[in-house]
TORPA-475948 format. One record per residue (C-alpha): y, x, z; residue in one letter. Coordinates in steps of 0.05 Angstrom, whole numbers, plus 5000, padded with zeros to 4 digits. Example, Ala and Ser with C-alpha at 12.3 -4.5 7.8 and 13.67 -1.06 7.14 Angstrom:
REM residues 2
491052465156A497952735143S
END
This chain:
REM residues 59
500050005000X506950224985X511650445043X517450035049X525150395038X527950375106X536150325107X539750975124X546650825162X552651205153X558351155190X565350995147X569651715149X577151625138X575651955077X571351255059X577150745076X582351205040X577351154981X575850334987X583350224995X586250664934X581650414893X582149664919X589149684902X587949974826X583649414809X577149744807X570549264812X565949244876X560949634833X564850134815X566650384886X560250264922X557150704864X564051174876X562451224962X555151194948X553450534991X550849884971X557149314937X553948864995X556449385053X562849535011X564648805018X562948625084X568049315101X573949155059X573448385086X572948695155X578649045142X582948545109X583148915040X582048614975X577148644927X579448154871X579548424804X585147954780X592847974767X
END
């Protein structure tokens, strides 16, 4: 039987939130900066709601 992938946790650096917030404000998609901080789009969301920061791609 296959093992199951177990989650690894990371804490956010300041690094992270500068990251999430720059590219929150340029428009970027969820995608593009969970694949840009290496986490899931599910974790990036839940953070930037936490946060108060949007994620909308629109105008």
């Amino acid at each position: 039987m296959a093992k199951k992938k177990t989650a690894v946790r990371r804490a956010w650096s300041k690094e992270d939130y500068r990251v999430l917030k720059t590219m929150a404000r340029d428009k970027q998609g969820v995608k593009k900066i969970a694949k840009a901080l290496k986490r899931s789009p599910g974790a990036t969301s839940v953070m930037a709601a936490t946060h108060g920061i949007s994620l909308s791609t629109r105008g």
